[in-house]
NUZA-663555 format. One record per atom (N, C-alpha, C): residue in three letters; x, y, z. Coordinates in pm, whole numbers, plus 50000, padded with zeros to 5 digits. Example, Ala and Ser with C-alpha at 12.3 -4.5 7.8 and 13.67 -1.06 7.14 Angstrom:
<nodes>
ALA513194943150780
ALA512304955050780
ALA513204967050780
SER512854977550708
SER513674989450714
SER512905000350787
</nodes>
This chain:
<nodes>
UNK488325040447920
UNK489305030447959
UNK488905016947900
UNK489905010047842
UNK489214993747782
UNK489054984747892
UNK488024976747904
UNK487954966247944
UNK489174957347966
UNK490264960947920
UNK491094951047888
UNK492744955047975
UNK492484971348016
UNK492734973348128
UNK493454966148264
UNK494594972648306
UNK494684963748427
UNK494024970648564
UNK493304982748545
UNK492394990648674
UNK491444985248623
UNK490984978648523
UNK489274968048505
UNK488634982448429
UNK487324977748379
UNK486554985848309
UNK485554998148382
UNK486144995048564
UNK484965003948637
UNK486205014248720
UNK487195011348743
UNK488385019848830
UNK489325025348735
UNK489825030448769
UNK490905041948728
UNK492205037648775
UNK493495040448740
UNK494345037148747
UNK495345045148860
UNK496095042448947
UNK496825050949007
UNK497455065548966
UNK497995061848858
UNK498385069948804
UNK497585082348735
UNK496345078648704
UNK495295093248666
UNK494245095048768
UNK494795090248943
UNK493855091949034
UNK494855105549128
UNK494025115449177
UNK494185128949177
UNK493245126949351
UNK494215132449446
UNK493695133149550
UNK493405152349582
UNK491845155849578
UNK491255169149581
UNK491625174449692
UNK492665183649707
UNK492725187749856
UNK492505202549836
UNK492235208349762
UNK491755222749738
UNK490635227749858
UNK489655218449908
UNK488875222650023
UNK489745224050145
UNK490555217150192
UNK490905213850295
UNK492155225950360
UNK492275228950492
UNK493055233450547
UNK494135231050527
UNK495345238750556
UNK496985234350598
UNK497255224850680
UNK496465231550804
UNK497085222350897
UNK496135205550902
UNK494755206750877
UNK494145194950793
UNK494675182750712
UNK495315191250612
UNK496295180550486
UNK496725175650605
UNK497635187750689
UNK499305180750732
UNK499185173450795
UNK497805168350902
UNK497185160850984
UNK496625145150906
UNK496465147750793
UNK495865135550686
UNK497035135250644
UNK498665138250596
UNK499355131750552
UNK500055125150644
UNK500455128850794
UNK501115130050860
UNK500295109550936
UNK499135112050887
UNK498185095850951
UNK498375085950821
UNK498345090650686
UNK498775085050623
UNK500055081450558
UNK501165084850620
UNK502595083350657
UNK502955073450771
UNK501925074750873
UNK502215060750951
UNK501505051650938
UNK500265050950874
UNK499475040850833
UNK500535032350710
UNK500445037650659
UNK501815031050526
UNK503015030150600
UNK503325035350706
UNK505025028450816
UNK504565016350851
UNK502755013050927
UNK502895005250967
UNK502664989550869
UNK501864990550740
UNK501864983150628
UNK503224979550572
UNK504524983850599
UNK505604981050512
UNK506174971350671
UNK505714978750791
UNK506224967850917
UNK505804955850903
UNK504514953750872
UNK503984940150865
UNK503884934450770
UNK504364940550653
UNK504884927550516
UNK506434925550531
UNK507304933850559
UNK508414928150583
UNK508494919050736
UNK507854918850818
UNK507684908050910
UNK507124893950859
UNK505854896350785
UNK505464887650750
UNK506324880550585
UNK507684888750563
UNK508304884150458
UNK509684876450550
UNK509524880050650
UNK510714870450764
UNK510164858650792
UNK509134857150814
UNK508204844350869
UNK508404838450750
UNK507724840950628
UNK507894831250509
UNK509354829750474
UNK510394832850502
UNK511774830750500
UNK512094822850546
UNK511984825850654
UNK512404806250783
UNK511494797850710
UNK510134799450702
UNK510014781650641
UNK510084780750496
UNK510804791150457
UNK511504781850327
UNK512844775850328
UNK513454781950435
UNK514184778750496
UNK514214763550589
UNK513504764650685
UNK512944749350712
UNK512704738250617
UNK511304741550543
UNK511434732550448
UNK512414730050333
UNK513294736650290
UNK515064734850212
UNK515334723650326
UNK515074723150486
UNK516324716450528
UNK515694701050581
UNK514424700050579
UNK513754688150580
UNK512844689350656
UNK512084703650675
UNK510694703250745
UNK510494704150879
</nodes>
C-alpha cells in the first residue's frame, strides 16, 4: 500500500478488510451481527441528533444569536 494512501501506510482500507467468521457458530455470528446492528442504530441516533442541535444554532446564529 503507498504511503500516500488514504488508510495511511500501516492500515488497510475498508474495502480489502475481510471479517473471518469461518470459526464461529450460526447462532454466534447471528448474536455478533444482531449487537452490531444496534450498535450502528444507536451511532446513526446520535449523529442525526447531534445534526439537529447543530441546525438550530445555525439557525440562531442566521437570526442574530
Amino acid at each position: 500500500m503507498s504511503p500516500y494512501s488514504p488508510a495511511g501506510p500501516h492500515q488497510t482500507s475498508h474495502d480489502t478488510e475481510k471479517r473471518c467468521v469461518s470459526g464461529i457458530t450460526n447462532s454466534r455470528l447471528a448474536q455478533s451481527r444482531a449487537k452490531d446492528r444496534e450498535a450502528q442504530r444507536a451511532v446513526r441516533t446520535g449523529l442525526g441528533r447531534r445534526m439537529e442541535r447543530l441546525e438550530l444554532d445555525v439557525e440562531q446564529l442566521k437570526n442574530g444569536g
